[in-house]
MIZAVEX-625288 format. One record per residue: residue number from 1; residue in three letters; x, y, z of N, C-alpha, C in turn. Coordinates in nm, 4 decimals, always signed. Layout:
N
pt pos->NUM | code->ALA | nu->X | nv->Y | nw->Z | cau->X | cav->Y | caw->Z | cu->X | cv->Y | cw->Z
...
***
This chain:
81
pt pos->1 | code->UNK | nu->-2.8439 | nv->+5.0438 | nw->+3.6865 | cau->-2.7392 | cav->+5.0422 | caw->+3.5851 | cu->-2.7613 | cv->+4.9214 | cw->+3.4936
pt pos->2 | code->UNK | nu->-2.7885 | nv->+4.9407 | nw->+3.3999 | cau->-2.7936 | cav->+4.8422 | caw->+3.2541 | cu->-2.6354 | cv->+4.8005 | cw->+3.2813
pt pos->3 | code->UNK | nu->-2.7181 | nv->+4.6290 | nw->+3.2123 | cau->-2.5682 | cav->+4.5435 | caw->+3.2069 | cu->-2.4721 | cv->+4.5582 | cw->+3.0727
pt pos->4 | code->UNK | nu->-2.3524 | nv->+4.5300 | nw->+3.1420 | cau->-2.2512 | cav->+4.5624 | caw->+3.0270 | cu->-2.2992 | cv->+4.4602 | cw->+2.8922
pt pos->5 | code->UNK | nu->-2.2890 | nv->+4.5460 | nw->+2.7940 | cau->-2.2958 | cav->+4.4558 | caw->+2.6588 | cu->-2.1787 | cv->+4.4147 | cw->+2.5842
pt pos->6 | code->UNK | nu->-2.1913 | nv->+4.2374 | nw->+2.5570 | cau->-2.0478 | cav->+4.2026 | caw->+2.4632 | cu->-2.0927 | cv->+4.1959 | cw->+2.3402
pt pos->7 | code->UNK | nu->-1.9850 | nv->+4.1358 | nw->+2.2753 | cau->-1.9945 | cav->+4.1210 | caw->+2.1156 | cu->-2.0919 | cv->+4.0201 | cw->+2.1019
pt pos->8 | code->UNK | nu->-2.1182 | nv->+3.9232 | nw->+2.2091 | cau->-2.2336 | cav->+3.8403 | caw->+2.1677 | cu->-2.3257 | cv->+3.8756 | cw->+2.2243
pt pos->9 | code->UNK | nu->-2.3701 | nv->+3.9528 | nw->+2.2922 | cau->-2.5002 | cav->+3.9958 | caw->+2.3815 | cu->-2.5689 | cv->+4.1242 | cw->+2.3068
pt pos->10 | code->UNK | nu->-2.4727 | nv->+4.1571 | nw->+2.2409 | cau->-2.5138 | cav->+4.3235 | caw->+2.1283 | cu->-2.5340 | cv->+4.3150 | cw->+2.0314
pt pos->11 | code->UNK | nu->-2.6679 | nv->+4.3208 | nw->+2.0088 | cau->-2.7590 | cav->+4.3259 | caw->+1.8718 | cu->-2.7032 | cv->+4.3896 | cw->+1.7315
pt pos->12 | code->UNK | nu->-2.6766 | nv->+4.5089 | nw->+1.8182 | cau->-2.6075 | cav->+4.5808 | caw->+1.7212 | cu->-2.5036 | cv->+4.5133 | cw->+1.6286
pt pos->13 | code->UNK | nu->-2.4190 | nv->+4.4381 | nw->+1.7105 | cau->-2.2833 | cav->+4.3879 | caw->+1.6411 | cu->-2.2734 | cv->+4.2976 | cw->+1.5413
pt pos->14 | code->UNK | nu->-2.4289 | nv->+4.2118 | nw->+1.5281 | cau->-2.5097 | cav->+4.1660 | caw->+1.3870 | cu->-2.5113 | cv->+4.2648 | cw->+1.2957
pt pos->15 | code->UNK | nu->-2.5759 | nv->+4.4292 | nw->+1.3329 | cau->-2.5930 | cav->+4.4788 | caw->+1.2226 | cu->-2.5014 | cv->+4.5651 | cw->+1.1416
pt pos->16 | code->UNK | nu->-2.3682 | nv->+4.5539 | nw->+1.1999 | cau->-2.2728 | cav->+4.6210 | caw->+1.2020 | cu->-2.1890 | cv->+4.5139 | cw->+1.1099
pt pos->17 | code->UNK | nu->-2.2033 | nv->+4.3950 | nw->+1.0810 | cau->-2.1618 | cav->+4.3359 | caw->+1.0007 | cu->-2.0142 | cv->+4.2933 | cw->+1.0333
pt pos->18 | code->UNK | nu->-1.9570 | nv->+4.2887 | nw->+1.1163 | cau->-1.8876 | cav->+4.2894 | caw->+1.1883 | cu->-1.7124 | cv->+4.4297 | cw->+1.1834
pt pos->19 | code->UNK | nu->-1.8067 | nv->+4.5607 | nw->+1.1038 | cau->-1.7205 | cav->+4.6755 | caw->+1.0950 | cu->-1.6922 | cv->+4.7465 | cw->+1.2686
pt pos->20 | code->UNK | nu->-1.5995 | nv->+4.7749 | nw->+1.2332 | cau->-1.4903 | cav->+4.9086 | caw->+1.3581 | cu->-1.6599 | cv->+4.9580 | cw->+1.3688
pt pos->21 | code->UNK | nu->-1.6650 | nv->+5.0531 | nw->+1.5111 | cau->-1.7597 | cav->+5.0904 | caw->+1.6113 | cu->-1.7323 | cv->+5.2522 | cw->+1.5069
pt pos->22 | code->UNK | nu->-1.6171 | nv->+5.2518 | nw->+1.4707 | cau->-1.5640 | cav->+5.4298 | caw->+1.4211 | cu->-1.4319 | cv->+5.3939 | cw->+1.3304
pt pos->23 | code->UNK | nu->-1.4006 | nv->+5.4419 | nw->+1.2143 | cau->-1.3016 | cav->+5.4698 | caw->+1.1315 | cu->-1.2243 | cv->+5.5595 | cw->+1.1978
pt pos->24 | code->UNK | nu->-1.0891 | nv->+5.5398 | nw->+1.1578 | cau->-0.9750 | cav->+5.6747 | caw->+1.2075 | cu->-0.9838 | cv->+5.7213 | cw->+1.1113
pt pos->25 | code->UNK | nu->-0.9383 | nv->+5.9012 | nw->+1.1338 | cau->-0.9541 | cav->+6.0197 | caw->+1.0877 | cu->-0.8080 | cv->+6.0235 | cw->+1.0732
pt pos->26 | code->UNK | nu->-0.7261 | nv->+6.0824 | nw->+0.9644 | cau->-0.5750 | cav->+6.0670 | caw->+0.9852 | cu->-0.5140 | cv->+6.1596 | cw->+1.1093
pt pos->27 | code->UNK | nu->-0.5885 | nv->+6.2090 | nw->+1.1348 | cau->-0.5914 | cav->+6.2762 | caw->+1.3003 | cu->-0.5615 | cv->+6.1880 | cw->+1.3945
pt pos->28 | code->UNK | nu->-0.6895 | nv->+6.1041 | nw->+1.4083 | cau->-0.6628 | cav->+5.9751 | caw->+1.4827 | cu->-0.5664 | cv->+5.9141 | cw->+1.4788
pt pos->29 | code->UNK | nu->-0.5269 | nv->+5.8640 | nw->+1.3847 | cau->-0.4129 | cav->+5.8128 | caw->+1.2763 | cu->-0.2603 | cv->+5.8703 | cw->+1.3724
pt pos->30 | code->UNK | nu->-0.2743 | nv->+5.9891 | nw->+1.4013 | cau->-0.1152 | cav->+6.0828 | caw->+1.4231 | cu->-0.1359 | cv->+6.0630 | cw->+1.5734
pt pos->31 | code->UNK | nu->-0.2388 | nv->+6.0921 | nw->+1.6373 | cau->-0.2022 | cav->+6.0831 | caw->+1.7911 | cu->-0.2230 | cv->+5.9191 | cw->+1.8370
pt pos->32 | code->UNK | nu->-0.2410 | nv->+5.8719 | nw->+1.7993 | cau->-0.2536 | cav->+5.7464 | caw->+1.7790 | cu->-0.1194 | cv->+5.6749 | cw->+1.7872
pt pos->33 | code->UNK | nu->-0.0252 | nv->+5.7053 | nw->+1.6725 | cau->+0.1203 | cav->+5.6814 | caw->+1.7012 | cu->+0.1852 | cv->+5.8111 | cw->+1.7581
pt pos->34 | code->UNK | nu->+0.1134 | nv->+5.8800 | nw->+1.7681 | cau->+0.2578 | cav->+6.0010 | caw->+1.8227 | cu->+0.3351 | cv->+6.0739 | cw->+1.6924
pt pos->35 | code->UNK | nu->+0.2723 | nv->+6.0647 | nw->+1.5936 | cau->+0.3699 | cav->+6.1647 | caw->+1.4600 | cu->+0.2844 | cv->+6.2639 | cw->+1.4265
pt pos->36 | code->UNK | nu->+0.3386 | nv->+6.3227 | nw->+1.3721 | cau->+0.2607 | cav->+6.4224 | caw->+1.2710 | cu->+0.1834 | cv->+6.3802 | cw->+1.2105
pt pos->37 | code->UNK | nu->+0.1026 | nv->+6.4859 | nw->+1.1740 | cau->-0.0403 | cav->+6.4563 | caw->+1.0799 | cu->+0.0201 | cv->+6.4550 | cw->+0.9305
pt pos->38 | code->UNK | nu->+0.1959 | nv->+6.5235 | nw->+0.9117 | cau->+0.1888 | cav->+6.5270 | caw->+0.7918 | cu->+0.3016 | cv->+6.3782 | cw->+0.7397
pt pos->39 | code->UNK | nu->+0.3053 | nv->+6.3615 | nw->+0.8944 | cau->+0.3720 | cav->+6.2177 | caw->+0.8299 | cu->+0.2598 | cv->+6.1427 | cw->+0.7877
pt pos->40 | code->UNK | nu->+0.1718 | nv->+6.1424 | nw->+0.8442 | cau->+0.0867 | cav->+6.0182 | caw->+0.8183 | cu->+0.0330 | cv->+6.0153 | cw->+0.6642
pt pos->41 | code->UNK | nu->+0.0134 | nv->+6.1763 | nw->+0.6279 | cau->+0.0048 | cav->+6.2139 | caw->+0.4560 | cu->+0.1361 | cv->+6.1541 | cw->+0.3761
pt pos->42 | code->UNK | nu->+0.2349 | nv->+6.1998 | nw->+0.4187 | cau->+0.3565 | cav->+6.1462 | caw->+0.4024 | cu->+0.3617 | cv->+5.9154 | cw->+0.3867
pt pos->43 | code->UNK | nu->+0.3157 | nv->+5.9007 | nw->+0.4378 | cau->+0.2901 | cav->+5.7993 | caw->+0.4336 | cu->+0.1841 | cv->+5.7298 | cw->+0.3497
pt pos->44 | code->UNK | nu->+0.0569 | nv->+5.8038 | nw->+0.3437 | cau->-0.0144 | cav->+5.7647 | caw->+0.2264 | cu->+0.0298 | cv->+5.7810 | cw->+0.0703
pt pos->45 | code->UNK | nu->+0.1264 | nv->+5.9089 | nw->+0.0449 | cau->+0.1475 | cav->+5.9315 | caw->-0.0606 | cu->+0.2443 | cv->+5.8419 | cw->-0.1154
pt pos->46 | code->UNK | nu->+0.3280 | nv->+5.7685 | nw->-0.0137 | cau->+0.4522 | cav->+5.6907 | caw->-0.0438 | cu->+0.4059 | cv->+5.5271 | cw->-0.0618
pt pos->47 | code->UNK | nu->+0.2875 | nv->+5.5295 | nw->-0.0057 | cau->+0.2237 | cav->+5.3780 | caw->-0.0170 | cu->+0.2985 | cv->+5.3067 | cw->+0.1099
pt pos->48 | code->UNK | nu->+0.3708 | nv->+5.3747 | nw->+0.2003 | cau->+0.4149 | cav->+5.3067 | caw->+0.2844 | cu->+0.3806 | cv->+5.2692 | cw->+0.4606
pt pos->49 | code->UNK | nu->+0.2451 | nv->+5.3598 | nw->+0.4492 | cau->+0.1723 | cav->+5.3760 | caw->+0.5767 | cu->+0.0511 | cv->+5.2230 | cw->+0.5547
pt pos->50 | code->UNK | nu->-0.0381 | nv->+5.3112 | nw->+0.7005 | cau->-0.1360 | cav->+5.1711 | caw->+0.6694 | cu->-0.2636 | cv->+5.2009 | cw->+0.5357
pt pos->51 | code->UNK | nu->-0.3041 | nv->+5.0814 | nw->+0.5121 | cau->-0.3912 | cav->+5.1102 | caw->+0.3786 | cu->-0.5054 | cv->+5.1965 | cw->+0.4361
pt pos->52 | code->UNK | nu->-0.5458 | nv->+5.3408 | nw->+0.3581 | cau->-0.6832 | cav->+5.4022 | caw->+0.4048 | cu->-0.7872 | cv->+5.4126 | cw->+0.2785
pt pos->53 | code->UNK | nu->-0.8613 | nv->+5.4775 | nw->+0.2991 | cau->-0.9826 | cav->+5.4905 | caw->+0.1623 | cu->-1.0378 | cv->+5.5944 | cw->+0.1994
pt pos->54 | code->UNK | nu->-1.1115 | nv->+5.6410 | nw->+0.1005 | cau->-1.1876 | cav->+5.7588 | caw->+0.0683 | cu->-1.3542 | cv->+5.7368 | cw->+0.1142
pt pos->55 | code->UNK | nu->-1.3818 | nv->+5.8208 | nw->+0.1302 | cau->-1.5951 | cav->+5.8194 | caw->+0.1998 | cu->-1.5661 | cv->+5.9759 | cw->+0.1161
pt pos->56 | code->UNK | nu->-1.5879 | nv->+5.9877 | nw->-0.0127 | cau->-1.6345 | cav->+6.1421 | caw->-0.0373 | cu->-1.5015 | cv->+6.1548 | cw->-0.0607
pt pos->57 | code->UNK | nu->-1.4537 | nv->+6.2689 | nw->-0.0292 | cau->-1.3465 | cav->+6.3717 | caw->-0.0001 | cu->-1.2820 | cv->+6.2959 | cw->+0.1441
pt pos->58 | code->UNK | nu->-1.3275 | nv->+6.2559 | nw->+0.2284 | cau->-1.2696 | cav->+6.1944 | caw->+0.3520 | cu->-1.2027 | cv->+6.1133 | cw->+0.3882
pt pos->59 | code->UNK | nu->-1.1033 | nv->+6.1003 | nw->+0.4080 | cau->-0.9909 | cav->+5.9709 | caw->+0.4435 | cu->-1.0053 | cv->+5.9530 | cw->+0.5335
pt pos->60 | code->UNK | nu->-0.9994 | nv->+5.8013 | nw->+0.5631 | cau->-1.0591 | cav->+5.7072 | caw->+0.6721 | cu->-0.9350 | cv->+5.5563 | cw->+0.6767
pt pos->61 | code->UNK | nu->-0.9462 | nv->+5.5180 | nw->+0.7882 | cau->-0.8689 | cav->+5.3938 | caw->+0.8077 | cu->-0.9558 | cv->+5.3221 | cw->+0.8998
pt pos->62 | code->UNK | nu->-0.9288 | nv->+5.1463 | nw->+0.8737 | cau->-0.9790 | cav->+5.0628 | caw->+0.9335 | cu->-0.9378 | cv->+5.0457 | cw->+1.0438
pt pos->63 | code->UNK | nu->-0.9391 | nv->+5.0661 | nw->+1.1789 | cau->-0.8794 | cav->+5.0179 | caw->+1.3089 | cu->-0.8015 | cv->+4.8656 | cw->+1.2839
pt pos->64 | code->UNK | nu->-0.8301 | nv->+4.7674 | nw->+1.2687 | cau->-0.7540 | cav->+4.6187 | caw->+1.2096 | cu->-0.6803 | cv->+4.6606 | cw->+1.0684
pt pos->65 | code->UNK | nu->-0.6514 | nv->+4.7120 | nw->+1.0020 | cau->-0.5903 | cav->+4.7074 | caw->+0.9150 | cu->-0.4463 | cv->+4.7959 | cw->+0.9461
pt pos->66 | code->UNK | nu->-0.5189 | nv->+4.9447 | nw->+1.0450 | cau->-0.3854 | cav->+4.9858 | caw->+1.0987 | cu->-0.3325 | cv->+4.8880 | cw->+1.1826
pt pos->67 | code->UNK | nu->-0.4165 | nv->+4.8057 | nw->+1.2824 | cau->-0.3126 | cav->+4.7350 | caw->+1.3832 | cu->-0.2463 | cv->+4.5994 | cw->+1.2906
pt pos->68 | code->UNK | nu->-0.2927 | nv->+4.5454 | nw->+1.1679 | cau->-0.2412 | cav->+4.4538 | caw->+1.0980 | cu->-0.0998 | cv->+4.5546 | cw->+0.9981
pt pos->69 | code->UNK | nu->-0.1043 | nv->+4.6500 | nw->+0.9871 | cau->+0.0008 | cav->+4.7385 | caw->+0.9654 | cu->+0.1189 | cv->+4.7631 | cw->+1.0848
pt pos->70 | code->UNK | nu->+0.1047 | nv->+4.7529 | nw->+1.1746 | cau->+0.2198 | cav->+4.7719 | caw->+1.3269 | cu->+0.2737 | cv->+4.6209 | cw->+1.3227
pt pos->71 | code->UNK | nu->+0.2011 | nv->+4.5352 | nw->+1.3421 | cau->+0.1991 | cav->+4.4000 | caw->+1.3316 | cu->+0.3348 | cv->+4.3829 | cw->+1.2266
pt pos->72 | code->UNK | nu->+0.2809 | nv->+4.3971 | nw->+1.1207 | cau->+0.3386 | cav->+4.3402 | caw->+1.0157 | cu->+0.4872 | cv->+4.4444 | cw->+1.0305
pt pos->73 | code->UNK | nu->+0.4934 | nv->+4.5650 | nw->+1.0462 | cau->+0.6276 | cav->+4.6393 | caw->+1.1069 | cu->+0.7334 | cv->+4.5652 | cw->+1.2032
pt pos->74 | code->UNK | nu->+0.6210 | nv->+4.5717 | nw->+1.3261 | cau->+0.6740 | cav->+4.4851 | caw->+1.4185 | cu->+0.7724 | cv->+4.3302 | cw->+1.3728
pt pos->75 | code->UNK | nu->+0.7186 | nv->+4.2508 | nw->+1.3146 | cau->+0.7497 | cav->+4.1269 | caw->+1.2664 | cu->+0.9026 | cv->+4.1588 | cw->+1.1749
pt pos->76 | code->UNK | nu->+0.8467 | nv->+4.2512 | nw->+1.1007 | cau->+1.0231 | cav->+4.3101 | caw->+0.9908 | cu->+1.0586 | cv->+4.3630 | cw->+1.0925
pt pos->77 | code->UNK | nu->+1.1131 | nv->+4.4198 | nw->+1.2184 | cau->+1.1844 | cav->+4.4802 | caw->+1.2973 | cu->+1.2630 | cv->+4.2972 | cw->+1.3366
pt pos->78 | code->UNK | nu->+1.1563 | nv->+4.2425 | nw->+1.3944 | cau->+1.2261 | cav->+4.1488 | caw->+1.4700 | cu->+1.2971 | cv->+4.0583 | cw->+1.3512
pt pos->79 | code->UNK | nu->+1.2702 | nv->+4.0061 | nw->+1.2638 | cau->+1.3053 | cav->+3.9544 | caw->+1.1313 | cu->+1.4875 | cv->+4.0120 | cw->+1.1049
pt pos->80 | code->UNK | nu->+1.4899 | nv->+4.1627 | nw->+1.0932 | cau->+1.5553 | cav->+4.1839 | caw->+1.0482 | cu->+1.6802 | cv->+4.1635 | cw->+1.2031
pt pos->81 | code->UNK | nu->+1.6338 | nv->+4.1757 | nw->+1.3159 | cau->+1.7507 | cav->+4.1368 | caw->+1.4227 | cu->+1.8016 | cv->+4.0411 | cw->+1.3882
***
């Protein structure tokens, strides 16, 4: 059994520049929190979800940018107690 590889032992993770292993799919996106797929559209169209971008025709989200999106929710939840 090959040894486990970290972020400093994996070559790769130089060439990766330090991007997500995989983008979410707004698929990902919905089971991910548990909503609908058309909230999560619902949410892009309103500007009020997490920030995503286009590859082509394809909508994609950054893994850190959604969790810097919960984050920043999280914080106005407690804020507003």
């Amino acid at each position: 059994m090959a040894p486990k590889r970290t972020a400093e032992t994996d070559p790769r993770a130089t060439l990766r520049g330090g991007l997500p292993d995989r983008y979410l799919t707004p698929e990902d996106l919905a089971a991910l929190l548990s909503v609908p797929l058309e909230t999560v559209y619902a949410w892009r169209k309103k500007r009020t979800g997490p920030p995503g971008f286009r590859i082509g025709k394809h909508l994609r989200y950054d893994p850190t940018a959604v969790h810097a999106w919960i984050n920043k929710l999280t914080e106005a939840e407690h804020d507003a107690a």
